[in-house]
C-alpha positions in Angstrom: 11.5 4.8 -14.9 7.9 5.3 -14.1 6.8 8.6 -12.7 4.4 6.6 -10.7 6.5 4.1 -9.1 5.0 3.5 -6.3 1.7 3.2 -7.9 3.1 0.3 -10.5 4.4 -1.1 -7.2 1.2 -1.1 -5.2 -1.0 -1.8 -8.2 1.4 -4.9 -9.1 0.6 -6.7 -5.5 -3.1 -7.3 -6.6 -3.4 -7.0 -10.5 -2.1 -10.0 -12.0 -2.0 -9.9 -15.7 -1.6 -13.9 -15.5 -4.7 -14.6 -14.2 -8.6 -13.5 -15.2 -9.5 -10.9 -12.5 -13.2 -11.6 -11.2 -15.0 -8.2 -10.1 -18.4 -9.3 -8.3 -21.1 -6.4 -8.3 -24.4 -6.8 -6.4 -26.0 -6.6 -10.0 -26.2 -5.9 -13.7 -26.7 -2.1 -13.2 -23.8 -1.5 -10.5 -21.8 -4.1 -13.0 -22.6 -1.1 -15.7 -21.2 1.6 -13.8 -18.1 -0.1 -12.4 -17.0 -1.0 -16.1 -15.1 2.1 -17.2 -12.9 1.6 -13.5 -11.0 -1.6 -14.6 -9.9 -0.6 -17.6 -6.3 -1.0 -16.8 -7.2 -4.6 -16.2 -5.8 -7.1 -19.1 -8.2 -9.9 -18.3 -11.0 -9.4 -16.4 -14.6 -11.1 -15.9 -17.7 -9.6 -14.2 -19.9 -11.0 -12.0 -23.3 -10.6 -10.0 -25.2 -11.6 -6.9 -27.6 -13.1 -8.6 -25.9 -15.3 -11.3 -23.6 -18.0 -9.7 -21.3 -19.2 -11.8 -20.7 -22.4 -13.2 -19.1 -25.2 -11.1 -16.8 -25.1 -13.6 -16.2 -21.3 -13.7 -15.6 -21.6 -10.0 -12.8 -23.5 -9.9 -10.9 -20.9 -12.3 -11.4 -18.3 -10.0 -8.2 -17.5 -8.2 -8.6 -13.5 -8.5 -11.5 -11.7 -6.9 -13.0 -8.4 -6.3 -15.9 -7.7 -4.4 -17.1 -4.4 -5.2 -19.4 -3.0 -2.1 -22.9 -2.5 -3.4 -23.8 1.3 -4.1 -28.0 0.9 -3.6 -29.4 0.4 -0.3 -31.2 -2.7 -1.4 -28.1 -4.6 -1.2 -26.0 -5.4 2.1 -22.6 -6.1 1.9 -22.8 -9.1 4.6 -25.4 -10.5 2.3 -22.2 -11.8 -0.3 -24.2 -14.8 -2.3 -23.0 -18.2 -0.7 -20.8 -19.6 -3.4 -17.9 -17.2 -2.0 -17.2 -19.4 0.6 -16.9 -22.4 -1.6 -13.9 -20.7 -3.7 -10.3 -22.6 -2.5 -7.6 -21.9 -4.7 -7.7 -17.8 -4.5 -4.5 -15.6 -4.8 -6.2 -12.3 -4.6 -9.1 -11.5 -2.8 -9.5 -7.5 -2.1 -12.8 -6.3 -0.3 -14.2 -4.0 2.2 -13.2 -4.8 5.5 -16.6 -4.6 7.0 -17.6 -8.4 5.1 -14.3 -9.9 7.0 -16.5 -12.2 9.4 -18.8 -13.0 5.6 -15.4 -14.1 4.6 -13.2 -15.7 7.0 -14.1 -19.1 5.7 -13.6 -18.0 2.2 -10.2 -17.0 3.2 -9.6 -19.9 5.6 -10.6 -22.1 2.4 -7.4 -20.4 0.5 -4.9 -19.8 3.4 -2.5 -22.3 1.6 -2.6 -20.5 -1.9 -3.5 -16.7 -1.2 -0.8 -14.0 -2.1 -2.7 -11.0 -1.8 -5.1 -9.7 0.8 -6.7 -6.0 0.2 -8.7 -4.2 2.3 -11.1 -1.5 0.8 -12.6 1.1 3.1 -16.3 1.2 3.3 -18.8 4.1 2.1 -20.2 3.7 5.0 -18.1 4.5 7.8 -18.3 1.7 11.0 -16.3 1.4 13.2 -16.3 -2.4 13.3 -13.0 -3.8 15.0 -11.9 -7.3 14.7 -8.9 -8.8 13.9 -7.4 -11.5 12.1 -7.7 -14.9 13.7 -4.9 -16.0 15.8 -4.8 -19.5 14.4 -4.4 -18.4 10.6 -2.0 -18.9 9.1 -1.2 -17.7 5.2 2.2 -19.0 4.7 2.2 -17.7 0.9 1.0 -14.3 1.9 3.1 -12.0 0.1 0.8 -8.7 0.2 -1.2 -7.1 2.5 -2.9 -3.8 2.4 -5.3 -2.3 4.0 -7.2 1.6 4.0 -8.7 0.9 7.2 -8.4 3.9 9.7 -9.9 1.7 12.6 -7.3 -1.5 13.0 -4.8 -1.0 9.9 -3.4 -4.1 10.9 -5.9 -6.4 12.3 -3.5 -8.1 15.1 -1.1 -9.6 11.8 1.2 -11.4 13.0 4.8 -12.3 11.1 5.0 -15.9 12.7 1.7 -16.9 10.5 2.5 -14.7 7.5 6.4 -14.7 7.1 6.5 -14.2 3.7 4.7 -10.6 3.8 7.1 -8.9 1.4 4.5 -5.6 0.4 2.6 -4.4 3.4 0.6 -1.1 3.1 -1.7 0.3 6.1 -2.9 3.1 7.7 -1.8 3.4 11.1 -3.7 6.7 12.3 -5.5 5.0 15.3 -1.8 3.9 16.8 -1.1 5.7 20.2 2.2 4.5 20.4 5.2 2.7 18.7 5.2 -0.2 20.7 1.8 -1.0 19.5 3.1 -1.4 15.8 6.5 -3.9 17.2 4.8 -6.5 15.6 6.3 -5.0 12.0 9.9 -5.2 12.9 9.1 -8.9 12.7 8.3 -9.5 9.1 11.8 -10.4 7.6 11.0 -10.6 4.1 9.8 -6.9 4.1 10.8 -5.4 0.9 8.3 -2.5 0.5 6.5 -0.7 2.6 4.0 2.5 2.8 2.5 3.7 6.1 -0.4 6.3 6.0 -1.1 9.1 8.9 1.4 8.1 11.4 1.8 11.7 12.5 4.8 11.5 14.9 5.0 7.8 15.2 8.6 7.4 14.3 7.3 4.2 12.5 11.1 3.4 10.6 11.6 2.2 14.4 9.6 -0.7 13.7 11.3 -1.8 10.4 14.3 -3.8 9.4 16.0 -1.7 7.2 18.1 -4.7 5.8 16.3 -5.6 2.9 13.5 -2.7 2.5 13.8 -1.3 -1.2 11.0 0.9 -1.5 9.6 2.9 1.5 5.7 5.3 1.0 5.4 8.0 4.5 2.2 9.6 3.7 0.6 12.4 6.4 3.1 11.9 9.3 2.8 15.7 10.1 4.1 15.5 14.1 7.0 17.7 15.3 7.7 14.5 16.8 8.7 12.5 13.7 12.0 11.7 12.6 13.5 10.0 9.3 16.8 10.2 10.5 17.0 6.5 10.6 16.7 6.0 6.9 20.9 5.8 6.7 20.2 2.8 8.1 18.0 1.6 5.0 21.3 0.9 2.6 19.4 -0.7 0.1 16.9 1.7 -0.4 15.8 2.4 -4.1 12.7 4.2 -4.1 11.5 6.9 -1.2 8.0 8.6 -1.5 7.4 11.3 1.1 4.6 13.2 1.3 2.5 15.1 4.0 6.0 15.6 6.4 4.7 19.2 7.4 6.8 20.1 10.6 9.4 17.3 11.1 13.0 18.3 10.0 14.2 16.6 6.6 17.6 16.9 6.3 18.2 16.4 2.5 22.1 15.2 3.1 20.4 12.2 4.9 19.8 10.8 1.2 23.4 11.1 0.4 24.1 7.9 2.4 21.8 5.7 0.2 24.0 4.3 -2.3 21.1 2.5 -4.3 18.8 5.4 -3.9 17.3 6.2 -8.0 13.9 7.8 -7.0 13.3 11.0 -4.5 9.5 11.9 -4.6 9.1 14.7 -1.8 5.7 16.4 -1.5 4.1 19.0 0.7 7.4 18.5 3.0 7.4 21.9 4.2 10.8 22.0 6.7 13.4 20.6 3.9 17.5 21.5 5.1 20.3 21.2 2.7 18.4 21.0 -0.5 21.7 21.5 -2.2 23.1 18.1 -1.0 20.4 16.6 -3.5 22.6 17.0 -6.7 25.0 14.3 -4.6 23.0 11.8 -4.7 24.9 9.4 -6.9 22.5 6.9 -8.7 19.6 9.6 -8.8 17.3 8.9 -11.9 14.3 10.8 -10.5 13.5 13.4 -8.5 10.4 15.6 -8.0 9.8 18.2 -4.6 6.3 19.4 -5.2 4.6 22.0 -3.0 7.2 22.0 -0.3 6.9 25.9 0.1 10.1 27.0 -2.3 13.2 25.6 -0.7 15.4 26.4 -3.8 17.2 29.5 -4.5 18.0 29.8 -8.4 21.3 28.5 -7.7 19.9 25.6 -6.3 17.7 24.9 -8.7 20.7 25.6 -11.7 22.9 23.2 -9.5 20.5 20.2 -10.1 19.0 20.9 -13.2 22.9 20.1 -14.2 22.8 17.0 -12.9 21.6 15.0 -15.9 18.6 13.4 -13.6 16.9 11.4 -16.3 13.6 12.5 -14.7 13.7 15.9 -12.7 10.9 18.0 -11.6 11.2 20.8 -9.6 9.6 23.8 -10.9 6.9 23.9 -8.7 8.3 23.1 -5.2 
């Protein structure tokens, strides 16, 4: 098992080793500089502003990347034309600020488009729109966005049903009720949530058929993960930022499919003993969580013959 599940998951929804990834730069010297950051791309083709490609070389294009230019003599709602001719994409990632250079573009592949990525922008705006209510993506499988002003731009589960990885930063949410829309997406299989602070987000989440589950900066007294006994098919749990909230480690004992425990800068863990009972555990790592183990503690589940245990510097 990877150490960096969660990455392998995430990185899975938009790099498809199938299909040529197209990276489009604003020009050959940006194109120089952004070469080294796709190494871990199998196939991949690169691509300016000022070169359309071929008619030909179009229609292959199903993967794409618009990279957001780093020199002021290049706007990023200035994309070259062609874009908007492309109709048969399955991953399209950008930053969110081109979304209205895009929409037809996207409205073009709404039939065949899997993956949909939003990048924050260098710039920070404050731009708020949302996705159109007539949209509909019904092959949508992946969402995820970085945005911190609308991390989920009004997505609705009646014209994406299919979302099965959804990833978004929720920071700008006052309240649960404005996040009920998630409790709608049936298919949900993994999900990661970003700066919820005491949103008690697994509110808004059917726990029937979630596998994998991200919590990253929800540092409220507020929050609770009590509700993750619900989650019985639960494999993978990443927690990381929980800095008041109460985990109560013999919550994890009720997950009978649970194999990988990745706690990080969780500073309020009970019970840490109750961690050697997890049955099916083939990873575990508590980093930073301000030294819950005594030595007998960390004897107890160093005995446990975890394949993959790391503890030494919780």
């Amino acid at each position: 098992m990877s150490k960096f599940i969660f990455k392998s998951i995430e990185l899975s929804q938009w790099i498809k080793p199938h299909l040529t990834t197209y990276c489009l730069a604003a020009d050959d010297d940006e194109l120089e500089t952004l070469q080294d950051d796709y190494d871990r791309f199998e196939n991949i083709k690169f691509l300016t502003w000022d070169k359309p490609p071929s008619s030909e070389e179009l229609s292959k294009i199903q993967t794409l990347i618009i990279e957001e230019p780093e020199s002021g003599e290049y706007d990023i709602s200035d994309l070259p034309d062609w874009i908007n001719t492309l109709g048969n994409l399955k991953v399209l990632a950008f930053p969110y600020v081109c979304f209205s250079k895009l929409e037809n573009t996207i409205k073009n592949s709404a039939l065949t488009l899997e993956t949909l990525y939003f990048f924050i922008p260098r710039e920070w705006d404050d731009e708020k729109f949302e996705i159109p209510a007539s949209l509909e993506m019904p092959n949508l499988s992946a969402f995820i966005s970085r945005s911190e002003t609308n991390g989920l731009f009004g997505l609705k589960a009646n014209n994406f049903p299919n979302i099965s990885y959804l990833e978004c930063n929720i920071s700008k949410y006052k309240n649960i009720q404005q996040l009920d829309e998630i409790k709608n997406f049936k298919k949900l299989i993994h999900a990661s949530f970003h700066h919820g602070k005491s949103l008690n987000i697994l509110e808004n989440i059917n726990p029937d058929l979630l596998e994998s589950i991200s919590l990253v900066g929800f540092s409220g007294q507020d929050f609770s993960i009590s509700k993750l006994k619900e989650f019985k098919n639960l494999k993978y749990i990443a927690l990381n930022g929980i800095k008041r909230a109460e985990i109560d480690c013999e919550l994890f004992t009720h997950l009978p499919s649970l194999s990988y425990l990745d706690l990080v800068s969780c500073f309020n863990l009970k019970n840490v003993n109750e961690l050697a009972n997890i049955k099916n555990l083939e990873y575990l790592i508590v980093l930073d969580c301000k030294r819950p183990f005594d030595n007998a503690t960390i004897d107890l589940l160093k005995n446990q013959n975890i394949p993959y245990i790391d503890i030494d510097f919780a």
